[in-house]
C-alpha positions as CSV (number, residue, x, y, z in Angstrom):
1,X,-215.4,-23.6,-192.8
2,X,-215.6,-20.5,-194.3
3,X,-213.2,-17.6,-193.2
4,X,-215.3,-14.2,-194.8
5,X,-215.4,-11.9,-192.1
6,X,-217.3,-9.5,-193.9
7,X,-219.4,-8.6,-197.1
8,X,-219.6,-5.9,-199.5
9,X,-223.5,-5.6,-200.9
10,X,-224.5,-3.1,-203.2
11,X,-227.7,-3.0,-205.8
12,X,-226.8,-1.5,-209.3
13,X,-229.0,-0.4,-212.3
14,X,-227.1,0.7,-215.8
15,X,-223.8,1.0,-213.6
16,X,-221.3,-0.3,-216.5
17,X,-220.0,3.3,-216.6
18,X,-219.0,3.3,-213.3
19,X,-218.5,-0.2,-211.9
20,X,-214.9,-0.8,-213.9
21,X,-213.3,2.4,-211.6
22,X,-215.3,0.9,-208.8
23,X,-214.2,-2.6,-209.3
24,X,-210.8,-1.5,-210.3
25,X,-210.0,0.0,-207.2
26,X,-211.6,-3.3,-205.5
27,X,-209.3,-5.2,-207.1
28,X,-206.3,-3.3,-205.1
29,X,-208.2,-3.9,-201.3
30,X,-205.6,-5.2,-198.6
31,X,-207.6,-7.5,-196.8
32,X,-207.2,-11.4,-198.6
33,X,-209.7,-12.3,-201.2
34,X,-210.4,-15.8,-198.7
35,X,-211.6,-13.0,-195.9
36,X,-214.3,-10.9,-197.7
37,X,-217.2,-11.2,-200.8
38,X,-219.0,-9.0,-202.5
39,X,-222.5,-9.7,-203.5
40,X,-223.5,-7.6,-206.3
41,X,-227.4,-7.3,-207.5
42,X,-228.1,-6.5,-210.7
43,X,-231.7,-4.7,-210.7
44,X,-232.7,-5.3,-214.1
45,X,-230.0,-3.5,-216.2
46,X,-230.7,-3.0,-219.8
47,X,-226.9,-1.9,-220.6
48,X,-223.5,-3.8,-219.8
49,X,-223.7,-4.0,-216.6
50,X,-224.3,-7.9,-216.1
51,X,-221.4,-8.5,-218.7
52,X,-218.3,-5.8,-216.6
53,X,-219.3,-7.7,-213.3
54,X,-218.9,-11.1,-215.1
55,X,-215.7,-10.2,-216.1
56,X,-214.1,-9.4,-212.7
57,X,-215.4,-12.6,-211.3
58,X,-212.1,-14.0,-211.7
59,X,-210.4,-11.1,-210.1
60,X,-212.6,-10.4,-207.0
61,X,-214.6,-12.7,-204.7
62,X,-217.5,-11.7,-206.7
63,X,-221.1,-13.4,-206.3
64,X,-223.6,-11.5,-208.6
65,X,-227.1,-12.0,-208.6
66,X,-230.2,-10.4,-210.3
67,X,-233.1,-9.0,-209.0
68,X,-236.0,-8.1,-212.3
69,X,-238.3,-6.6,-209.9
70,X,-237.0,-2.6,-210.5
71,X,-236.2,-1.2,-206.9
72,X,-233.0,-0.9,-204.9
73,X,-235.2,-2.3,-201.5
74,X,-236.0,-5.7,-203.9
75,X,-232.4,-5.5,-205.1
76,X,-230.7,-5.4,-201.9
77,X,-233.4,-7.8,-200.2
78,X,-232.3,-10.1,-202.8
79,X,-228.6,-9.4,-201.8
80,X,-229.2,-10.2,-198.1
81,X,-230.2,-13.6,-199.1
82,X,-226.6,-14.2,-199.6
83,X,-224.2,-12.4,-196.8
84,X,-221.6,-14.0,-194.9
85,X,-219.4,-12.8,-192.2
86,X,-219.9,-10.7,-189.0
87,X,-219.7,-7.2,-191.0
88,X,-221.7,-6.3,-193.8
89,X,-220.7,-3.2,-195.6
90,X,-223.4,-1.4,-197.9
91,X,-222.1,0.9,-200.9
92,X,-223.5,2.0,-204.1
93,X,-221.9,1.4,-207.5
94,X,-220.3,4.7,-208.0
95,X,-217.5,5.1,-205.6
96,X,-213.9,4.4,-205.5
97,X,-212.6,2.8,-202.0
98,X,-209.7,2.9,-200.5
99,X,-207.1,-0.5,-200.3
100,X,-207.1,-0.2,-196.9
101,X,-211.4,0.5,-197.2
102,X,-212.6,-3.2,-195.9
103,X,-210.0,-3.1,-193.1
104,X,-210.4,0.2,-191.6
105,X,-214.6,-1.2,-191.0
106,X,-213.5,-4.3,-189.4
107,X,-210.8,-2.6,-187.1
108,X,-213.6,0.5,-186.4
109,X,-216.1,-2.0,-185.9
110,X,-213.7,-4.1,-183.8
111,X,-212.8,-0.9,-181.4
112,X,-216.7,0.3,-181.0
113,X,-218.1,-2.9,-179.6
114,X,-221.1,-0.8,-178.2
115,X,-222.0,0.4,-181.6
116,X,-223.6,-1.8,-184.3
117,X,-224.0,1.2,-187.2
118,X,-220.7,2.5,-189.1
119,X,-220.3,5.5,-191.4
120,X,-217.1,6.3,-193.7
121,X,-215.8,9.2,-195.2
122,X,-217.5,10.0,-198.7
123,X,-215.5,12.4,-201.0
124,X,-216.1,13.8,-204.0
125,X,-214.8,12.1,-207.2
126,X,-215.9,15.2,-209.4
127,X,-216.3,14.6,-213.3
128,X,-216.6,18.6,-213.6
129,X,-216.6,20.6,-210.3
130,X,-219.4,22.5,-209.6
131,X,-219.5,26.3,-210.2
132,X,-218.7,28.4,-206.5
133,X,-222.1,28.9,-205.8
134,X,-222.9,25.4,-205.9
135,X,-220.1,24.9,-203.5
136,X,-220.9,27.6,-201.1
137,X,-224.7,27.4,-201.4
138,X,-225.3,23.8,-202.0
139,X,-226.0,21.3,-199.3
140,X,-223.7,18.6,-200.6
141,X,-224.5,16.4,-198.1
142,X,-228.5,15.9,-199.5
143,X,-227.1,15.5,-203.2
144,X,-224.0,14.1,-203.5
145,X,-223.7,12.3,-200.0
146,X,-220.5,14.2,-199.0
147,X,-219.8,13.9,-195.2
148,X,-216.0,15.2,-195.0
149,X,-217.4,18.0,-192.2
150,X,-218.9,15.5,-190.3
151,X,-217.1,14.8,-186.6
152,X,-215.3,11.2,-185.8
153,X,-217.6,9.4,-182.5
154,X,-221.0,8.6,-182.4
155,X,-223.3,10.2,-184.4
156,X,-227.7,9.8,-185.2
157,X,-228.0,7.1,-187.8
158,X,-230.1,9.8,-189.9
159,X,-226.3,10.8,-190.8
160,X,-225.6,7.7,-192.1
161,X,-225.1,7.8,-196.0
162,X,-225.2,4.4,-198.1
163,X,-222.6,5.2,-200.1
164,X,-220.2,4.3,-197.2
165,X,-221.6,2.7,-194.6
166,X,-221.4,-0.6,-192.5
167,X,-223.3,-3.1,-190.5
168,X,-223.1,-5.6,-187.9
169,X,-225.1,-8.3,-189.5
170,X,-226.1,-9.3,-186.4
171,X,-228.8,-6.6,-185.7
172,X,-230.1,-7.0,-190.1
173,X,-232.9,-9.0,-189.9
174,X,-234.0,-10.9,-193.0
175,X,-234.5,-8.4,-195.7
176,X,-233.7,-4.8,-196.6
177,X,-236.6,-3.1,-194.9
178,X,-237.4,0.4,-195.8
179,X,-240.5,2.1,-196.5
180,X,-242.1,0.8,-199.9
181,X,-242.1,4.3,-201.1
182,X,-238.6,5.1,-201.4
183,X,-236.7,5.3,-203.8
184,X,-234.4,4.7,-206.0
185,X,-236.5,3.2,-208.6
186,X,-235.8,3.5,-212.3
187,X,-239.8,2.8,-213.0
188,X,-240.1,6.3,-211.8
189,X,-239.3,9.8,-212.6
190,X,-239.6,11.7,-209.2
191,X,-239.0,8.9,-206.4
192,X,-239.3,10.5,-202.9
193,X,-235.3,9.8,-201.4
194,X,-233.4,8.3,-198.4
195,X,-234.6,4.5,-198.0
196,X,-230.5,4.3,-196.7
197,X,-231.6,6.4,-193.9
198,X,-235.0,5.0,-193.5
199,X,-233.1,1.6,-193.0
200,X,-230.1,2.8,-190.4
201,X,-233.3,4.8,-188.5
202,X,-235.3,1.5,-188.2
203,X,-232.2,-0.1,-186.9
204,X,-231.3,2.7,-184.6
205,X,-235.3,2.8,-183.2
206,X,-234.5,-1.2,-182.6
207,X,-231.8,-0.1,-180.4
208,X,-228.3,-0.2,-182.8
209,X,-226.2,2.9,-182.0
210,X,-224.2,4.5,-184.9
211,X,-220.5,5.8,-184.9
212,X,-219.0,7.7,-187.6
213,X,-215.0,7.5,-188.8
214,X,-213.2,9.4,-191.2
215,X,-210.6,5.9,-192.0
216,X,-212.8,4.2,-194.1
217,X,-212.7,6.3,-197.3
218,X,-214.8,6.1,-200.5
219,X,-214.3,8.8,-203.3
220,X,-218.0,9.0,-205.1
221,X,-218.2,9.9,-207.8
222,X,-220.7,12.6,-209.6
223,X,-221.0,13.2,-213.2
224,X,-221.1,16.6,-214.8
225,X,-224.7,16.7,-215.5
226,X,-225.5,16.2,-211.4
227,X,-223.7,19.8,-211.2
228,X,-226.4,21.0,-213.5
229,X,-229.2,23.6,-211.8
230,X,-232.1,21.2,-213.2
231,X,-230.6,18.0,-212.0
232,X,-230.0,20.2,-208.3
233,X,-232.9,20.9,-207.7
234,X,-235.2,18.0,-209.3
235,X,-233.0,16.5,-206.3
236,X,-234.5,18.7,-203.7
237,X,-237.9,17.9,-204.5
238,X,-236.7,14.1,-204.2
239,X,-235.3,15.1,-200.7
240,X,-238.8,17.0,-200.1
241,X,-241.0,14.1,-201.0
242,X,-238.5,11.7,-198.5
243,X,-239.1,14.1,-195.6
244,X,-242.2,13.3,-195.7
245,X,-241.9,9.8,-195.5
246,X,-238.5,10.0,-193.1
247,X,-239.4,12.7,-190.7
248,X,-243.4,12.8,-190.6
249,X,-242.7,14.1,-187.0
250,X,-241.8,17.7,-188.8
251,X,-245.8,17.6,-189.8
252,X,-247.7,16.2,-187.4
253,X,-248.3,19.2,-185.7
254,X,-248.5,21.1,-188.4
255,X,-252.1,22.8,-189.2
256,X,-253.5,20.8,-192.4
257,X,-256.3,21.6,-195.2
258,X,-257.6,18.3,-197.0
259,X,-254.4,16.7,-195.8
260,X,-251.8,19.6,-197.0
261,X,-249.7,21.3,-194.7
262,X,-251.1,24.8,-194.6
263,X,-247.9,26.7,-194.6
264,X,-246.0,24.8,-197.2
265,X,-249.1,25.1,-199.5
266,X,-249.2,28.8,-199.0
267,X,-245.0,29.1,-199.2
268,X,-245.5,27.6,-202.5
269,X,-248.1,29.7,-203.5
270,X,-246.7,32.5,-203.0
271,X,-243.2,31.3,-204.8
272,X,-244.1,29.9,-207.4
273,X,-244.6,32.9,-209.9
274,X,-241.0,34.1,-208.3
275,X,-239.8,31.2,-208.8
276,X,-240.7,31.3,-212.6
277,X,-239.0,34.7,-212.7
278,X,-235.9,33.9,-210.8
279,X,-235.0,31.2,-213.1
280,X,-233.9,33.7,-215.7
281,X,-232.3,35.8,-213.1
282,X,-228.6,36.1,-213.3
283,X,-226.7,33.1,-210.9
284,X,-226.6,34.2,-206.8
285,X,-226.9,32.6,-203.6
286,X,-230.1,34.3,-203.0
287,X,-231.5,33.1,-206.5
288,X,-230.6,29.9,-205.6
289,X,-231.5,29.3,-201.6
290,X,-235.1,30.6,-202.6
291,X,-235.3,28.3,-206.0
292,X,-233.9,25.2,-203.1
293,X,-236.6,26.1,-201.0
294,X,-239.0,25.5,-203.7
295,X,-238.0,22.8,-205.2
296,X,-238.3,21.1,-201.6
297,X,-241.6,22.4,-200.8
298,X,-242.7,21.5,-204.0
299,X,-241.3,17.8,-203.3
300,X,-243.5,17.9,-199.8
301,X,-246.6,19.3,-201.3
302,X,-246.1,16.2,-204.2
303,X,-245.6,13.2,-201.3
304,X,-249.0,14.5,-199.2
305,X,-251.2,14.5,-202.6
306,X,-250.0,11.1,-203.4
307,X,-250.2,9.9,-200.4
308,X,-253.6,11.8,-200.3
309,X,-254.5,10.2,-203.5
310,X,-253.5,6.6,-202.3
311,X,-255.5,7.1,-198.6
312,X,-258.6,8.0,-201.0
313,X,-258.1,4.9,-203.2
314,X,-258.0,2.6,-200.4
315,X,-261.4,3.8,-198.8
316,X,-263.2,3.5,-202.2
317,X,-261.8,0.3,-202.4
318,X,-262.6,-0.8,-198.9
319,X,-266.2,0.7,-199.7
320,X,-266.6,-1.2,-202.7
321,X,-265.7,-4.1,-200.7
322,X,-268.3,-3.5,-198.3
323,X,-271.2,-3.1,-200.9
């Protein structure tokens, strides 16, 4: 009879830079190997990563699977064909847990019966700090997953962040069910974000509660070209096209022209030859809060003219059907 209380999944595309830290600091977990698995899903790498996670299986309680449809939703869908356990922790392949990491879930999860949803601590694990302004001005939370100012005790599951969080597999389902839209996908350049959200907001809608606890600690870590200003804000228009998608309450009400919010048409409008400008403007927390607000605008505007575009293709279709 098998005695694995819990699962580590997590969905990984070109990951062979990171995955030996990550794997490394597996190896040192302080739970018994007999008590846990991790099921790793390889999404179609094209680099080394199927060959680093071969060569921990005989160090870890590693199953590794692949998944060649590209998409971290098919990925992990293939992943929950395999989970054992009562606890099913999610993570991605970039961050550096704690020994104690497994065992801190299972006693939080043991203390908070009435909750079914978990979030960890996420710190940074910085390949080259970001300059001050990025500190001070940036919402680290929307692009680098950083939660250390978040509160211990129950928490909306819109705060959880897949990096570190964990699951009672009791309340999963089948399959990793997000929106079809989101991302991450490696088949495409701008890839609306947050399907780790989407998924803990389904579970919470189904009636899951989430807590969040500061003793199960990951370290993620960022390389020095997500510190960049091009990689910043390509990210907020990633975070404006999954606001869309997350949060269409934030629209509904809002006044529309052929299926554009009015006011974040206009806001961009308006911006977008400042916007040219204030790029060669010299660094400021001004410069870059309006250049934010842009980039997420532009991100909304992009998600309501593609989803604009698909609407439209469906009713020609549907018509050509008809004829």
């Amino acid at each position: 009879m098998s005695k694995v209380k819990v699962t580590v999944l997590f969905s990984t595309y070109n990951g062979a830079k990171t995955l030996p830290t990550m794997l490394d600091a597996l190896c040192a977990s302080t739970l018994p190997h007999d008590e846990w698995k991790i099921v790793a899903v390889d999404n179609n790498s094209n680099d080394e990563t199927s060959k680093v996670l071969k060569s921990y299986q005989d160090r870890l309680p590693l199953e590794v699977y692949f998944e060649p449809k590209q998409g971290k939703q098919h990925a992990l869908t293939q992943g929950f064909r395999h989970l054992e356990g009562e606890l099913v922790i999610l993570t991605d392949d970039d961050v550096i847990p704690e020994p104690d990491w497994i065992e801190q879930f299972l006693a939080l999860a043991n203390e908070q019966q009435e909750f079914a949803i978990f979030g960890g601590l996420i710190m940074p694990e910085w390949e080259e700090k970001p300059g001050p302004l990025l500190m001070k001005y940036g919402h680290l939370g929307i692009l680098y997953a950083l939660n250390d100012d978040l509160p211990e005790g129950p928490i909306s599951a819109a705060l959880i962040s897949g990096p570190n969080s964990a699951f009672r597999r009791s309340i999963l389902g089948p399959g990793y069910i997000v929106h079809d839209d989101l991302g991450p996908d490696a088949t495409v350049a701008q890839f609306p974000m947050g399907e780790d959200t989407a998924f803990a907001m389904r579970l919470e809608r189904n009636g899951a509660r989430a807590f969040h606890s500061q003793g199960p600690k990951v370290r993620h870590m960022v390389r020095k070209g997500y510190v960049e200003e091009g990689w910043v804000l390509r990210r907020g228009e990633r975070y404006g096209m999954g606001l869309v998608i997350i949060r269409p309450n934030l629209f509904d009400r809002k006044a529309k022209i052929r299926g554009l919010p009015i006011g974040s048409a206009l806001s961009w409008l308006v911006m977008a030859p400042a916007s040219f400008v204030l790029k060669s403007f010299p660094q400021s927390g001004l410069r870059f809060k309006l250049l934010w607000a842009q980039s997420v605008r532009q991100g909304i505007l992009r998600q309501f003219l593609k989803q604009r575009t698909t609407t439209n293709r469906l009713i020609y279709s549907r018509i050509g059907a008809d004829k």
